[in-house]
C-alpha positions as CSV (number, residue, x, y, z in Angstrom):
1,X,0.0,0.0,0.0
2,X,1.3,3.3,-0.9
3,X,0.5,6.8,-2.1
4,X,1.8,8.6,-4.8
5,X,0.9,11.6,-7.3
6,X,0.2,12.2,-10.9
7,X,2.3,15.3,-12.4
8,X,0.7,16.5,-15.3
9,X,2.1,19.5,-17.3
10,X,-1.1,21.4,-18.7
11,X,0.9,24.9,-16.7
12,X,0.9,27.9,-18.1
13,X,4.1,27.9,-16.3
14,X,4.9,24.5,-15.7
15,X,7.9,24.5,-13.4
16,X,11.7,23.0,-14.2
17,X,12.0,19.6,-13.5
18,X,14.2,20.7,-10.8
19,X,12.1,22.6,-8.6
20,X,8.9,19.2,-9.1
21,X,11.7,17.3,-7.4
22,X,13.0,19.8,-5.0
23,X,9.1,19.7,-4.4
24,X,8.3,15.9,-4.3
25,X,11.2,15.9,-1.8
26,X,10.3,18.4,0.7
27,X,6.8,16.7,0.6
28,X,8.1,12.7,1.3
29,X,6.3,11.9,-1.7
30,X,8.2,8.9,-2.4
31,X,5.7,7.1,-6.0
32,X,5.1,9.4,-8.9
33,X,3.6,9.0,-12.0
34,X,4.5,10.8,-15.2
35,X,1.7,11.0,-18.0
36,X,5.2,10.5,-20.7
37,X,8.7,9.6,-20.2
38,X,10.0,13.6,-20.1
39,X,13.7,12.9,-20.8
40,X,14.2,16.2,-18.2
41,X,12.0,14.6,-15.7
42,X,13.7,11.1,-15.4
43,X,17.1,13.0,-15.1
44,X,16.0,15.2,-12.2
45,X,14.8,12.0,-10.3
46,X,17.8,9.9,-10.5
47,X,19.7,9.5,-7.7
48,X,16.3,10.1,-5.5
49,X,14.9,6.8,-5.0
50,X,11.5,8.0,-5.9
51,X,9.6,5.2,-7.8
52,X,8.3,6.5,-10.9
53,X,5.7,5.0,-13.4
54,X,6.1,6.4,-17.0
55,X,3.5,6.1,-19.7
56,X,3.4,5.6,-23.2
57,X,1.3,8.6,-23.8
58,X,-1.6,7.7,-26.3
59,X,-0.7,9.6,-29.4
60,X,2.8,6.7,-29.3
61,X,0.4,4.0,-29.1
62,X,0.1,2.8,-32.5
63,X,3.6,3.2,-33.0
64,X,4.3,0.7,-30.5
65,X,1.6,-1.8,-31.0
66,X,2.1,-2.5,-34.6
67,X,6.1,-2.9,-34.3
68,X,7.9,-4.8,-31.8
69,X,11.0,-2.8,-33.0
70,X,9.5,0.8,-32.0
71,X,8.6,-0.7,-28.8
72,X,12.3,-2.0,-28.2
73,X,12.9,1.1,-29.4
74,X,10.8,3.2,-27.1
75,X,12.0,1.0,-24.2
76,X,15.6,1.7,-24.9
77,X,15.6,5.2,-24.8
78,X,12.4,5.9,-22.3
79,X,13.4,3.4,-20.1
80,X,16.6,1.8,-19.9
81,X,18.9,4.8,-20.6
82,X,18.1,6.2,-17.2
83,X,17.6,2.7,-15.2
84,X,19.1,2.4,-12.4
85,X,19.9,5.6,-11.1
86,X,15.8,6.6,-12.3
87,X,14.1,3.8,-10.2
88,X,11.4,3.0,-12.8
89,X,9.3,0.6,-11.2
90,X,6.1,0.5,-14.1
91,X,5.2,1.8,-17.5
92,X,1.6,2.8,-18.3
93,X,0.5,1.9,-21.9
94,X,-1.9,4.3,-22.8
95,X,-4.1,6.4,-20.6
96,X,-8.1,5.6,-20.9
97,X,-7.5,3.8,-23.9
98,X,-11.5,1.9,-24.1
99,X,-13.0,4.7,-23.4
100,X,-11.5,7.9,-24.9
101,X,-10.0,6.4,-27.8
102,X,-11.3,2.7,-28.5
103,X,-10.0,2.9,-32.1
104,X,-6.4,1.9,-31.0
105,X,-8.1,-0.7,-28.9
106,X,-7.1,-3.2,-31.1
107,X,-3.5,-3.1,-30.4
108,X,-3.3,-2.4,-26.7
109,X,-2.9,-6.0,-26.0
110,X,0.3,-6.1,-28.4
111,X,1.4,-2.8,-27.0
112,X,1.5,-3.9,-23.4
113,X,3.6,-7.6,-24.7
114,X,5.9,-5.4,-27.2
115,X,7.4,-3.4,-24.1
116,X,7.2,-6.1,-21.4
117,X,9.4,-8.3,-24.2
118,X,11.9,-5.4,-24.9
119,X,12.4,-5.5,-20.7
120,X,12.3,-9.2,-20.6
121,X,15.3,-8.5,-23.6
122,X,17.4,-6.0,-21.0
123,X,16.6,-8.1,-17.9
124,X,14.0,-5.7,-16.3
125,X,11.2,-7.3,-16.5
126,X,11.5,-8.4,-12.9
127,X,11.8,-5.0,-11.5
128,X,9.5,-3.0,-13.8
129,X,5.6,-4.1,-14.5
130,X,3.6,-2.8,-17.9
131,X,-0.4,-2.6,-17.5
132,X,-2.5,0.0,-19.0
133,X,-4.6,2.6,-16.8
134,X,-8.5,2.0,-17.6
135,X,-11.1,4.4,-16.7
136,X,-14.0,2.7,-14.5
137,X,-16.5,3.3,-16.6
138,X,-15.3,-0.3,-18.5
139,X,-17.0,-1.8,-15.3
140,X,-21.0,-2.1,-15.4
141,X,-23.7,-2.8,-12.3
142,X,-20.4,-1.9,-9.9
143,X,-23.0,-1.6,-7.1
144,X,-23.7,-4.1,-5.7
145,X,-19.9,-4.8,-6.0
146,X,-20.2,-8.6,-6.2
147,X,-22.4,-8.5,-9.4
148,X,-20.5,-6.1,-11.4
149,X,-18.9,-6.9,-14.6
150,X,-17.1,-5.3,-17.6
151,X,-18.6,-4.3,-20.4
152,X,-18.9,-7.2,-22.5
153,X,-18.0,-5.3,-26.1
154,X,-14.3,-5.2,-24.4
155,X,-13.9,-8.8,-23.6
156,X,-12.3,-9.7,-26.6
157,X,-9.4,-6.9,-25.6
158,X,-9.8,-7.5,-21.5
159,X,-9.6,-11.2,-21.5
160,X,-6.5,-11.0,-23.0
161,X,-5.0,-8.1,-21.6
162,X,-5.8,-9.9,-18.2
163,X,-4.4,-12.9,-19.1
164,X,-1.0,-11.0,-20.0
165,X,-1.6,-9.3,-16.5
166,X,-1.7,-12.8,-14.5
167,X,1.2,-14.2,-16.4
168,X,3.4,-11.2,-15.7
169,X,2.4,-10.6,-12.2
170,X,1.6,-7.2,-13.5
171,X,-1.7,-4.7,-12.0
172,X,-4.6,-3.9,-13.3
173,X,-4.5,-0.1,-13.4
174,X,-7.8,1.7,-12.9
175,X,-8.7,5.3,-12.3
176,X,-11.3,5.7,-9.3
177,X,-13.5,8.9,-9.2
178,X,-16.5,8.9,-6.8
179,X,-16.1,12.4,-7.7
180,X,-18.0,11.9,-11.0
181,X,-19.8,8.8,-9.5
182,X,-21.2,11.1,-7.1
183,X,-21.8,14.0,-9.6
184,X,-23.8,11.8,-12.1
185,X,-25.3,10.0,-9.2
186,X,-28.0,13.3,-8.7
187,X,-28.2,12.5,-5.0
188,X,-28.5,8.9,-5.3
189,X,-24.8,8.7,-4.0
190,X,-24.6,10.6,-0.2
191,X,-21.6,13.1,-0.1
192,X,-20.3,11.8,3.1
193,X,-20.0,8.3,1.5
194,X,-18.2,9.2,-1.3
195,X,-15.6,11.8,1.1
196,X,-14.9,8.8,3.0
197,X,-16.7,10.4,6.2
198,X,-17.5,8.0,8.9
199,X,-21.0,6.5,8.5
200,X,-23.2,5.0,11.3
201,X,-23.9,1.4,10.0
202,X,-27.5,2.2,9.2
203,X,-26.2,4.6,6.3
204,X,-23.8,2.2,5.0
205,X,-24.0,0.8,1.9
206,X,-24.8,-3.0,1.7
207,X,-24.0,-5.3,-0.8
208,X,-27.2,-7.9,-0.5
209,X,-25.9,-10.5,-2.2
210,X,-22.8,-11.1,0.1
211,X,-23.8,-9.1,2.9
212,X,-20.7,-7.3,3.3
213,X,-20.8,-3.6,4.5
214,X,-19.5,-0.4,2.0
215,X,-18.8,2.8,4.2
216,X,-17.1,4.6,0.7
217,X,-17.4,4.8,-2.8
218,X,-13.6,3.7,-3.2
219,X,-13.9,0.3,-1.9
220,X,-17.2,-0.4,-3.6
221,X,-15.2,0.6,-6.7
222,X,-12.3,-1.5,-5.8
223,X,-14.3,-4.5,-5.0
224,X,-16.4,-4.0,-8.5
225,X,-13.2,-4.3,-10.2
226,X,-12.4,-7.5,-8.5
227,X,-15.7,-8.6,-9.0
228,X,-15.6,-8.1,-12.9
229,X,-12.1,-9.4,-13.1
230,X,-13.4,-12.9,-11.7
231,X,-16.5,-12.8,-13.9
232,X,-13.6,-13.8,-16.8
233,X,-12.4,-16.1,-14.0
234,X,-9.3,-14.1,-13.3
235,X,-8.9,-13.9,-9.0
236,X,-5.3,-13.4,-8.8
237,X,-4.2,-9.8,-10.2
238,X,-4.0,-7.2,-7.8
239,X,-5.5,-3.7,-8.4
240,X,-4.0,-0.9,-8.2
241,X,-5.0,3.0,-8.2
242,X,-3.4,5.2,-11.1
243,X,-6.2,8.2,-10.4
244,X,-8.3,9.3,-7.7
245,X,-9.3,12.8,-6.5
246,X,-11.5,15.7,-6.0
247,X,-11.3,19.2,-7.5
248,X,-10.9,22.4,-5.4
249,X,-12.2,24.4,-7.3
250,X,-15.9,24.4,-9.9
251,X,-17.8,26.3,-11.7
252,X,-21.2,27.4,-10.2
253,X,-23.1,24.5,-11.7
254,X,-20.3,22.2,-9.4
255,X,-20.5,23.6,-5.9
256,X,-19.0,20.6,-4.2
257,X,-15.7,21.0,-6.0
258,X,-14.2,23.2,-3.3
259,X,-11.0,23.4,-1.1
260,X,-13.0,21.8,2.4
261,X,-14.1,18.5,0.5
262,X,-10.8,18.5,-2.2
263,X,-9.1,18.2,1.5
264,X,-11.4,16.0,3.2
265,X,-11.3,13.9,0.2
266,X,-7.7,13.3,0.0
267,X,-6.8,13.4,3.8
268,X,-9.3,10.3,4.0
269,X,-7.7,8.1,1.3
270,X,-4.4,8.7,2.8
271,X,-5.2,7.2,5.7
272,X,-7.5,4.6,4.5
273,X,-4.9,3.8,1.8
274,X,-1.9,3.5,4.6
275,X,-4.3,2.0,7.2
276,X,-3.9,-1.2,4.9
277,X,-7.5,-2.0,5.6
278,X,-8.0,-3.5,2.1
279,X,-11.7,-3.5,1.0
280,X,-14.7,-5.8,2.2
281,X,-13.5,-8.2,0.0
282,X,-10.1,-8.5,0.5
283,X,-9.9,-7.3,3.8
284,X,-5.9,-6.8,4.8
285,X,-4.7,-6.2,1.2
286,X,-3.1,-3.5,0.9
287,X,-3.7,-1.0,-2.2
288,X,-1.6,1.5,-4.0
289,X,-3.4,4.6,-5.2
290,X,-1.7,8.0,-6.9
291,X,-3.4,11.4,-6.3
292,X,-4.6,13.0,-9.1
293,X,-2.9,15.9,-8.6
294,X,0.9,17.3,-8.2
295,X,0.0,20.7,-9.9
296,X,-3.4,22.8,-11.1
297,X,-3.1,22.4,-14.5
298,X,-4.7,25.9,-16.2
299,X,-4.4,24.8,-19.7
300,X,-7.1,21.7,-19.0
301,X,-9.6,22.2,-21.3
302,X,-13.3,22.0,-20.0
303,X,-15.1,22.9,-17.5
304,X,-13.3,24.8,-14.1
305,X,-13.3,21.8,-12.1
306,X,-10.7,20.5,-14.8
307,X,-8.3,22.6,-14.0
308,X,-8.1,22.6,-10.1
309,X,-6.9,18.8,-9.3
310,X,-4.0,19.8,-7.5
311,X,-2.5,19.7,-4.3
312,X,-0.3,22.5,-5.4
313,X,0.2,26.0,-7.5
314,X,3.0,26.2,-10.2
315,X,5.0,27.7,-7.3
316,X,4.7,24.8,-4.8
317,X,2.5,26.4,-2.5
318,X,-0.1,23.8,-1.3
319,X,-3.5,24.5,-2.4
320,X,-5.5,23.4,0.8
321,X,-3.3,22.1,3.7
322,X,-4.4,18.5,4.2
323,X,-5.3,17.0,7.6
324,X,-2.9,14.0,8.3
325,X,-2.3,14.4,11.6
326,X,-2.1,10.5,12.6
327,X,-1.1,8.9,9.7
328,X,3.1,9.2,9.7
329,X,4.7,12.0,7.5
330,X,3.7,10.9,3.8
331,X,2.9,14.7,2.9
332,X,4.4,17.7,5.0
333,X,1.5,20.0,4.0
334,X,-0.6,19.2,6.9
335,X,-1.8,21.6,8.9
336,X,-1.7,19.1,12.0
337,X,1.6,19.1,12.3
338,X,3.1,22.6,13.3
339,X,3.7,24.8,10.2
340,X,5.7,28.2,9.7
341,X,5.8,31.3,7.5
342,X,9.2,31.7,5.8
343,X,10.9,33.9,4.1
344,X,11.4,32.0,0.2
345,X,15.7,31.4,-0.6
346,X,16.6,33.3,-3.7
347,X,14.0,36.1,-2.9
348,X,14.6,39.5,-4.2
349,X,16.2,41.3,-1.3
350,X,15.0,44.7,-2.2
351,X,11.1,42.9,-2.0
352,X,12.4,41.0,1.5
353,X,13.7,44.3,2.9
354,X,10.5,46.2,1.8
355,X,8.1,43.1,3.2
356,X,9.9,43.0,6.7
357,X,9.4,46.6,7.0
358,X,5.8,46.3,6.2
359,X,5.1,43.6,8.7
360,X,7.5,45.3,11.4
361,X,4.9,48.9,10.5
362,X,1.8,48.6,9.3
363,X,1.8,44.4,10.4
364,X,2.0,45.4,14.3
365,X,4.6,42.9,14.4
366,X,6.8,43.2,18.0
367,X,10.3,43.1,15.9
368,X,12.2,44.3,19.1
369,X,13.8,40.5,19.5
370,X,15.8,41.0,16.3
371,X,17.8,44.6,17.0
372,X,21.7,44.3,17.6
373,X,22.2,42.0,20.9
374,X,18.5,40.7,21.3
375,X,17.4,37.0,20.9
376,X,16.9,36.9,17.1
377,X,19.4,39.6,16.0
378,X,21.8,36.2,14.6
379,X,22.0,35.8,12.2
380,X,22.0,39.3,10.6
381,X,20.9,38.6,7.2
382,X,17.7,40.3,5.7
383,X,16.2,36.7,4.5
384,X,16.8,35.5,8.5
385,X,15.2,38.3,10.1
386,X,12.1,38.8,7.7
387,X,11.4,34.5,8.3
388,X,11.2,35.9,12.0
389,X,8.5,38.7,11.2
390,X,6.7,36.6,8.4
391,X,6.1,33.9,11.1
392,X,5.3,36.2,13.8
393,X,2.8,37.9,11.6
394,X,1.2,34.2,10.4
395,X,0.8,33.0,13.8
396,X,-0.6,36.7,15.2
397,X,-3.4,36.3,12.0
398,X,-4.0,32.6,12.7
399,X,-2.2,31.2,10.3
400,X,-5.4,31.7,8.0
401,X,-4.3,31.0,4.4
402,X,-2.9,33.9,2.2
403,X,-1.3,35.5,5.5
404,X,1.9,34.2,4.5
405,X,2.7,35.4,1.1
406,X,4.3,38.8,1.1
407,X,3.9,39.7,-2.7
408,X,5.0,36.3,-3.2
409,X,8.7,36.3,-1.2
410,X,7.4,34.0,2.0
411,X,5.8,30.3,1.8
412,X,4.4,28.2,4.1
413,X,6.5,25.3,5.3
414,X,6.4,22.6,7.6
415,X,10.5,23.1,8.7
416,X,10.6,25.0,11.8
417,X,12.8,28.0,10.8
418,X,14.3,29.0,13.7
């Protein structure tokens, strides 16, 4: 069981693949998945240990499911010209394929063995698993989970992609959403259930066939999946998460996409996800599951719930500050945990100078601690003495979000400053 994010790179100002890893890192976010193999990307994470997924995005996918040679091909230089040092654990074939673009449907299945034979050719098929990320929608009746099944018009791609699954000892990779499960739903699917919030037992969902309690949309979906996969007699491939979410943000026709549920959404699954509770089901197994997202992406066609995925802006700064208090450190933006105002490195000093004057004036800041031979005079530096004022303001204004910003030169952070 683990959790991990999607980086997608719809930015206006999409930031240097240095700065998503200096990011990833300061965060303990230890499983990415990249929606390509960006050559810029795999060369900032070497040497991190971060597990990364790459994809075969889906405009490569006919390329490399009509020619063994372009897969080797793909393989070689998206794959094993940065393994080791890049630990690639799994490539995604294709994103959605069924669904948003069933005409290269036909040659997923050959996709998926072209690459896993170009690994088994450089010896890494043991360390690195190929599936292909399917939306949910290829699963039909998913409640009640035990009689759900995939739509049959896809059996003659999903029994064999399944079959390739089981002989690998590969996933099947499937993008969960009781976002839009409760959205289409109109009502029929309670809010609470689909955030995860705890449900007396009289307001859980049951499954009447086997009896077995749902207290979330997540399992239910989980359990459909393993449901379908043994209606083609398959019982033995483990499921695992490439998407689930909620958006912060939504037009006014989408008024539950906002920052409260984005954060009780997410906070929930990472403890449900690291609790290791497994589903009805399959009590005890652990799943994997990647938040969809690193970033906001602003170039996301559609409607404004599109763009507003993300834990974080194009500057790192956490969108919503997610509540994690007992579940170890997997994300330092938690507001449990202590956090601090600080002054950002590499600021303009001119900016710094003018901010610390501002919150030492017109702020009502008590800067008396940092004159020459008082407690926070060292170290004399402008960036050490405005981190002093920008977290003395925070914490005097409640450390309500948009109190630490400073025209942009402070951020909040979970490393106590002083």
């Amino acid at each position: 069981a683990f959790i991990g994010v999607n980086i997608g790179t719809d930015l206006s100002d999409m930031p240097h693949p240095t700065q998503v890893v200096a990011l990833l890192k300061s965060q303990q976010i230890r499983h990415v998945r990249l929606y390509n193999a960006d050559r810029g990307m795999l060369v900032a994470l070497a040497g991190t240990g971060i597990k990364v997924a790459v994809s075969v995005p889906n405009d490569e996918l006919l390329g490399v499911g009509q020619s063994n040679s372009t897969a080797a091909n793909w393989v070689s230089q998206n794959v094993v010209a940065h393994y080791p040092a890049t630990n690639i654990t799994a490539v995604c074939v294709g994103s959605e394929v069924l669904t948003s673009l069933p005409n290269l449907a036909p040659v997923l299945v050959d996709a998926l063995k072209f690459i896993h034979s170009a690994l088994v050719a450089s010896n890494l098929d043991g360390q690195i698993k190929v599936s292909s990320p399917l939306a949910s929608s290829v699963i039909l009746d998913s409640f009640p989970p035990s009689q759900a099944f995939f739509n049959r018009s896809w059996n003659h791609v999903l029994v064999p992609m399944l079959g390739f699954l089981q002989s690998t000892g590969s996933y099947f990779m499937l993008n969960v959403y009781p976002y839009f499960d409760y959205v289409r739903s109109n009502g029929v699917i309670p809010l609470d259930y689909s955030l995860f919030k705890p449900l007396p037992p009289n307001k859980e969902a049951v499954d009447a066939n086997t009896l077995l309690h749902y207290a979330n949309v997540f399992d239910a979906m989980l359990d459909a999946a393993y449901s379908a996969m043994a209606d083609l007699n398959v019982t033995n491939v483990p499921v695992l998460v490439t998407e689930t979410g909620w958006p912060s943000k939504g037009d006014s026709g989408e008024p539950d996409a906002n920052p409260e549920n984005a954060d009780t959404y997410n906070s929930n699954l990472i403890r449900h996800v690291l609790s290791k509770a497994g589903t009805p089901r399959h009590p005890g197994v652990g799943v994997g599951a990647y938040i969809y997202e690193l970033y906001d992406e602003d170039m996301k066609p559609g409607p404004l719930s599109e763009k507003n995925w993300g834990l974080f802006d194009a500057n790192g700064n956490p969108i919503y500050v997610l509540r994690l208090s007992d579940s170890g450190s997997v994300l330092a933006n938690d507001t449990s945990n202590q956090t601090y105002c600080a002054a950002r490195e590499g600021a303009d000093s001119r900016m710094l100078q003018a901010a610390l004057d501002w919150a030492c004036g017109p702020g009502k800041v008590d800067c008396s601690p940092l004159l020459q031979g008082k407690a926070c005079y060292e170290p004399d530096t402008v960036l050490s003495h405005a981190t002093y004022a920008f977290d003395a303001y925070y914490n005097m204004m409640g450390r309500s979000p948009g109190s630490c910003d400073f025209n942009g030169v402070a951020s909040v952070t979970t490393t106590n400053p002083s």
